[in-house]
N, C-alpha and C positions, 0 to 999 in steps of 0.2 A: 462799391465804386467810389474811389475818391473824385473830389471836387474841389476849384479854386477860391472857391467862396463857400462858407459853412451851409451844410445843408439846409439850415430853418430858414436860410433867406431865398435860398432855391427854392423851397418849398413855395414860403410866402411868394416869390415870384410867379411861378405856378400860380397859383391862386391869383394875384392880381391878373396875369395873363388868359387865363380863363374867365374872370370877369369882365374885362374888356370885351375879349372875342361875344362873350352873353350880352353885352350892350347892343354890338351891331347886328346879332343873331336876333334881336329884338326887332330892329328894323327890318330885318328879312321875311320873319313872321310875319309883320303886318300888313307890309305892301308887295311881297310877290305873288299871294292868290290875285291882289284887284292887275295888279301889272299882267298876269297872266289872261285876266280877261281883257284887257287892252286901255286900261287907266293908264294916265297922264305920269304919275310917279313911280320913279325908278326908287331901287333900294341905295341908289347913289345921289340919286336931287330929287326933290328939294334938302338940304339938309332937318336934320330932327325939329319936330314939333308937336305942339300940341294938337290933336285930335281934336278938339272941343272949339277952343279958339284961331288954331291956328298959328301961334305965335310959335315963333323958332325960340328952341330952348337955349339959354346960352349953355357954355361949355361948363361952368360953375354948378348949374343944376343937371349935369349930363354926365357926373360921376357915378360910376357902378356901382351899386348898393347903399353908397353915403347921401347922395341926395335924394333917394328914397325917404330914407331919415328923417334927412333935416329940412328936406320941405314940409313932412307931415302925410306923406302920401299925398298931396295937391299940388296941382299945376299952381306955379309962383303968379300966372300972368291972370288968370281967370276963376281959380281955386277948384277945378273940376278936379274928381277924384284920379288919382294915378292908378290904373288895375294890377293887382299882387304879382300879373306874369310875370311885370319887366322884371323887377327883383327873383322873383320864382327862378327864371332863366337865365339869369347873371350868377347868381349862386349856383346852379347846377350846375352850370358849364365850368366855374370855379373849382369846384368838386370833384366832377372830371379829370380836369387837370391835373389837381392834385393827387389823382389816384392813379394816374396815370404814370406819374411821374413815380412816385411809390411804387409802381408794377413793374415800369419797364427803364426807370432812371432817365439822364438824360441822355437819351438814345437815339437813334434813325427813326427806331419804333413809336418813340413818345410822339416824333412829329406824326406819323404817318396815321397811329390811330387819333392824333389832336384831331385831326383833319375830318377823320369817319365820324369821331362822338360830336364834332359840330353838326356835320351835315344830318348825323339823326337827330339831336335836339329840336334842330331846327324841323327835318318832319314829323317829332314828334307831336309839336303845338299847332303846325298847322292841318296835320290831320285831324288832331282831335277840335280847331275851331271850322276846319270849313269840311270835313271827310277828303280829302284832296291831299295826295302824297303825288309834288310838283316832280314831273319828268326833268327839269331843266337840274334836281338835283338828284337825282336815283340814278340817269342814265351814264351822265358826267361819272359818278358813281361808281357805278361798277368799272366803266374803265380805267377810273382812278386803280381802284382796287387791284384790277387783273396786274397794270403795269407796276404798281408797287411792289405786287408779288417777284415779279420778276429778277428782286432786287436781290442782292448778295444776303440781305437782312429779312428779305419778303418769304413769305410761307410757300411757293412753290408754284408756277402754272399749273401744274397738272390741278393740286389740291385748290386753288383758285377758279382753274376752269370747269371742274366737276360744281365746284360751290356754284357757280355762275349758272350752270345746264341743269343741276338737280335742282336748287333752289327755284329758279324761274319754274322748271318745268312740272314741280311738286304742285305749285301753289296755282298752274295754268292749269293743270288735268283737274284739280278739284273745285277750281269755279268753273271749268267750263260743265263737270259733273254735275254739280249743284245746279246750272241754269237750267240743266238738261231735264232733272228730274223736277223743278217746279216753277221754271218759266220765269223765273226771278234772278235779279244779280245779289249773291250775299261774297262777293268778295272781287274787288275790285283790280283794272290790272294796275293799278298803281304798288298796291299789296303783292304781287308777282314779281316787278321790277324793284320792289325795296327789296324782296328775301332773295333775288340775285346778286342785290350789291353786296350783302351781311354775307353773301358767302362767297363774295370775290373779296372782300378783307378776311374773313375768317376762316376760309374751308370749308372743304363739305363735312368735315368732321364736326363741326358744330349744326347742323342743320338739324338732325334728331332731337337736341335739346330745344333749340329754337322752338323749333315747332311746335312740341309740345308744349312748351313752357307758356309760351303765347297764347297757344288754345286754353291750356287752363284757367291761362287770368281771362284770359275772354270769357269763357264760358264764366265764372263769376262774376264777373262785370258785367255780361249778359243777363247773366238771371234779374241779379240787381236792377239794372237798366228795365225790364220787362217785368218786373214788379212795382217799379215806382212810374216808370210810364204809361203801364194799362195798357200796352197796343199790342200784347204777346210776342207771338214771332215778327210784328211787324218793328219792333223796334229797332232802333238803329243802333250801332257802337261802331266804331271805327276801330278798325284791325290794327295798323301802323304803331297806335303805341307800345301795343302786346309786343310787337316784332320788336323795335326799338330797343324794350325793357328785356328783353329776352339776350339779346344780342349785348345789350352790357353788361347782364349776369354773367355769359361765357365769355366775354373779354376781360374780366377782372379777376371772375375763379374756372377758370377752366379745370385744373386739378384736383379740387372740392369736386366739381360737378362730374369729373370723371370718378371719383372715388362712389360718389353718390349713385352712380348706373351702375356701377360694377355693385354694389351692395344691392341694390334693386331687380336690377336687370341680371348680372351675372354676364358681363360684359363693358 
């Protein structure tokens, strides 16, 4: 695909724009679980501050990944430590970007998945800090999804709307199985409406991998979890990021991973 501007700046833009969007993906993280139980701060005001002190950060220390840096990991006003996410999640989302761009150029597409791989970063961190995969962005979600499909460039209603009814309805049969046979909840509906959205962006064709792919690292991360926390089965792990991480593997190699089931599977 040509372009009017050399690719490495494309790129580099990419990547700064995906650092940006990680900055205020920071702020979504932090204060849409407490807004969701009915605090005072929106993800829009007050603007950014420090946690510790309180002090609005100015715009100078509120550069993505650079004033990580060059503060030292410390708040300028109080010296309280800055935690690894924000950077952690400014560079992913950069990454993102950048691979995004790489897979699908600049395209309809590049937007439409920008759009998906923010909304799962974002519940990627906040499932795994509060167990909580927020309705306000799973549900919006899938309708994103379904309508995007619809588009000249979109993957299809029908394979949007099978993703949307198998994915829900996969991951509903089997928590509601699991409560059935031991009175427990080990999979949440928040975990139901994420694997409907992943398959109103991506189709039901990608669900068999998901799923699997997810249980696996779960299940490793489970054991892990249940060995270093001593409470056996009672341990907790949060599903959402398995989903998450599973859903970017098949949006970046979808034909790797088809080559890999047809050698495996024999389909």
């Amino acid at each position: 695909m040509d372009y009017p501007i050399p690719y490495y700046l494309l790129l580099a833009s990419a990547l700064l724009l995906g650092a940006v969007v990680g900055s205020f993906l920071n702020v979504v993280i932090a204060r849409l679980p407490p807004w969701m139980e009915g605090a005072a701060e929106s993800i829009a005001r007050p603007a950014s501050r420090c946690p510790q002190c309180k002090q609005e950060i100015r715009w100078y220390d509120n550069i993505p990944l650079l004033s990580f840096i060059i503060l030292g990991r410390r708040c300028r006003a109080c010296g309280a430590p800055i935690p690894w996410r924000y950077p952690l999640v400014e560079a992913a989302m950069a990454l993102l970007s950048a691979g995004l761009l790489v897979r699908f150029g600049l395209s309809p597409e590049y937007w439409i998945y920008f759009i998906f791989c923010a909304a799962l970063l974002a519940i990627f961190f906040i499932d795994l800090d509060h167990q909580l995969i927020p309705d306000v962005i799973s549900l919006p979600g899938i309708g994103l999804g379904f309508a995007v499909a619809l588009l000249p460039v979109g993957i299809g209603w029908l394979d949007s709307s099978l993703g949307i009814l198998l994915g829900g309805g996969i991951f509903y049969l089997v928590a509601a199985g699991y409560f059935l046979i031991t009175q427990r909840e080990g999979m949440g509906g928040g975990d139901v409406k994420l694997l409907a959205m992943i398959g109103a962006f991506l189709g039901w064709q990608s669900l068999p991998f998901v799923i699997l792919a997810s249980s696996l690292l779960g299940l490793v991360v489970g054991i892990g979890a249940m060995v270093r926390q001593g409470k056996g089965g009672q341990s907790v792990v949060p599903f959402g990021p398995f989903l998450v991480a599973a859903a970017w593997l098949w949006l970046f190699f979808p034909r790797q991973i088809d080559w890999i089931f047809q050698v495996i599977f024999g389909f």
